[in-house]
C-alpha angles and dihedrals in degrees: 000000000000117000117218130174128186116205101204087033089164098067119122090246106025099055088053088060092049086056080051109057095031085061087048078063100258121143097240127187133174145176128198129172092236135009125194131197131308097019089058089054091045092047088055107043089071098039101258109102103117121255098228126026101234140080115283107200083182091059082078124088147155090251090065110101100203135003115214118204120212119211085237089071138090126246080226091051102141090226090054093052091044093053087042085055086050098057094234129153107259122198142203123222090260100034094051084041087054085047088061102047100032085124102041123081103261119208109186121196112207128163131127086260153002086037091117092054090042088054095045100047082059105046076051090058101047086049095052104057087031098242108165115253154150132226151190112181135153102255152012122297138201106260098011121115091220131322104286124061118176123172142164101243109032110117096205149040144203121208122181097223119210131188086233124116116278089220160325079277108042127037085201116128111249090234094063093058094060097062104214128219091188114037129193133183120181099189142324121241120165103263141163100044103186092050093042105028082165118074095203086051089052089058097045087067098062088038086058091033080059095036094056082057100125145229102293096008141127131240109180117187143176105262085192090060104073082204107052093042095050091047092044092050107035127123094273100070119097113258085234095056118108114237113206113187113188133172142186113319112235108267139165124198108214119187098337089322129119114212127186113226109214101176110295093350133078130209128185127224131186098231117070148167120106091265085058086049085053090049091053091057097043093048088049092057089048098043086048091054091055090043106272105133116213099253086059087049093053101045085047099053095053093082097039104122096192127264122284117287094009108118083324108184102238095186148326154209137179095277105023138045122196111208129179126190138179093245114136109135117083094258101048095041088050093044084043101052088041094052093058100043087052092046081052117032098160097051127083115239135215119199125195119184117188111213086222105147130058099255093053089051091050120108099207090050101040086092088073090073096060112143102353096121088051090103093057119085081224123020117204124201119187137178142171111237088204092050085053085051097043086051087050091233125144109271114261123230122219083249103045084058098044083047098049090045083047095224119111090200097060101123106218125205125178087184122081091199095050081044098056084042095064096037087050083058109054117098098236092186096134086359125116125199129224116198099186120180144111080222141059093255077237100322099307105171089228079194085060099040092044094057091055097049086047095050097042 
């Protein structure tokens, strides 16, 4: 029986990958500091939430296979420097993600957006039509017990690849360690401020991401994003290496309905927005190279209802629809905003975005904003003021965020209660709602929220 233990077991998607192998039959142990819902009932349901909060040095020991380091821990963790002593391997997420599926076709989705919902039309698909196959995605998706899958007999996965470090241990992106044999990237927009302070230096990840595409193998991009196309054909790139350009699929949005047009024929989904016209396409060149045809993949997306938390439909009436959505980078707040007010052209919208991550509370990196809310009737920014303490950033004026967004009508707000005031006294007859954040915007319930808009 192999022994693994994770150090930093508690985090969303680690301790996903410790269910995971404890179903493939593995003793598996962990410790974490501090471990949050839902990961703690998880962890418990199948016996391996940890019974103290704390580091266990003596938790390590020559008998452990493998140690596996979650990004929520220390290079000075007492249980790193134990294993280290020790002499044990010790992973990464990717690279002990690689180590299960050395010998499994691995298609990896990056992209500075739409790449969950990529990820999520395909594993739809595969579903769908029951194809064996194993996973590791972002989020949760419809139809998936948790986000990591690993077997013995699928022939394939599918990784949701990110630019982020592998790692305390190794700067290296995530998508690098899986060693792809089918790449994607969307789109490229300048993220993760505090790890790539440098724009040109962001780019250079997916360009290296394209270029370790290797012999046989397959790189697909987005032709409509410039920096995605030049990254995925530059020199770099093997000369036998397939290059797959795709772009938006023809669509039409009909009284509040999106259709895809496949030729003569038109077939309605429930998911809709241009980017998500882009992700479809995107999804249907993946799913072809791993033997899905084009008339499967059809039948298959019409009943794909989105991923969790992407342009999720909160609630409804018959005159509003409250939507929330995960967007909190300059390129998924604008497409999102853009995507409701074209589904519903004839309703007002009002567009809230949470500053949530380092880099949107930075000031250096606000400007990237200029101009994403444009699309709403009445564009919302909010932030936290102890979030930007606790971050250790330089506290952010109203101006200096209606400056950096580039709209003087952006209407700003640092308290969750004067927010849901406002919200509570609009008149939302003909009038949607767009709740946008990686965060809570301060523990706001969006159910509860959502029936009182929807009441008023």
């Amino acid at each position: 029986m192999m022994k693994v233990h994770f150090i930093a077991i508690g985090g969303s998607i680690m301790h996903n990958l410790a269910v995971a192998l404890a179903q493939k039959g593995y003793q598996v142990t962990g410790s974490d500091d501090e471990i949050y819902e839902p990961s703690a009932t998880r962890l418990r349901s199948f016996g391996l939430l940890p019974e103290q909060e704390g580091w266990f040095p003596e938790k390590i020991t020559a008998e452990l296979d493998a140690v596996i380091l979650g990004m929520h821990a220390r290079k000075d963790n007492p249980e790193l420097h134990k294993a280290q002593e020790l002499g044990l391997k010790v992973y990464s997420f990717p690279e002990y993600i690689y180590e299960q599926s050395k010998n499994k076709e691995r298609v990896v989705i990056a992209g500075s957006h739409g790449k969950t919902t990529i990820t999520a039309m395909i594993v739809h698909v595969l579903n769908f039509h029951q194809k064996k196959f194993d996973y590791a995605v972002g989020a949760t998706l419809a139809g998936l017990d948790g986000t990591v899958r690993l077997t013995a007999d699928a022939p394939v996965i599918i990784i949701e690849g990110d630019e982020y470090y592998s790692s305390p241990l190794d700067p290296t992106p995530k998508f690098m360690r899986y060693q792809h044999h089918i790449g994607l990237v969307s789109g490229i927009a300048w993220d993760h401020f505090n790890i790539f302070p440098d724009f040109d230096e962001y780019v250079l990840q997916f360009e290296n991401f394209a270029a370790s595409t290797p012999k046989a193998g397959t790189i697909i991009y987005c032709e409509e994003d410039d920096l995605a196309t030049v990254a995925c054909t530059s020199n770099n790139m093997r000369s036998d290496v397939t290059k797959i350009a795709y772009n938006t699929h023809p669509y039409e949005v009909k009284n509040g309905k999106t259709y895809l047009v496949i030729g003569n024929n038109k077939m309605g989904v429930p998911f809709f927005g241009a980017h998500n016209m882009q992700n479809v396409n995107a999804a249907k060149n993946i799913c072809k190279r791993i033997g899905i045809d084009e008339e499967k993949f059809y039948q298959a997306i019409q009943s794909f209802k989105g991923a969790a938390k992407r342009l999720e439909l909160v609630g409804e009436n018959s005159q509003t629809a409250f939507f929330k959505d995960f967007a909190h980078s300059p390129s998924k707040i604008e497409a999102t905003t853009k995507a409701v007010k074209e589904q519903f052209p004839d309703r007002k919208l009002i567009a809230c975005a949470e500053l949530h991550t380092y880099s949107s509370l930075n000031k250096g990196f606000i400007p990237q904003y200029k101009n994403t809310l444009d699309k709403a009737d009445i564009g919302i920014v909010y932030y936290s003021p102890k979030t930007v303490e606790h971050k250790k950033l330089s506290p952010i004026s109203e101006q200096e965020i209606r400056q950096g967004f580039g709209n003087e009508n952006i209407m700003v707000f640092t308290d969750s209660n004067l927010l849901k005031d406002f919200l509570l006294n609009q008149e939302w007859a003909n009038q949607n709602l767009l709740m946008m954040s990686s965060g809570t915007y301060d523990r706001i319930d969006m159910s509860v929220l959502a029936a009182k808009v929807l009441a008023v």
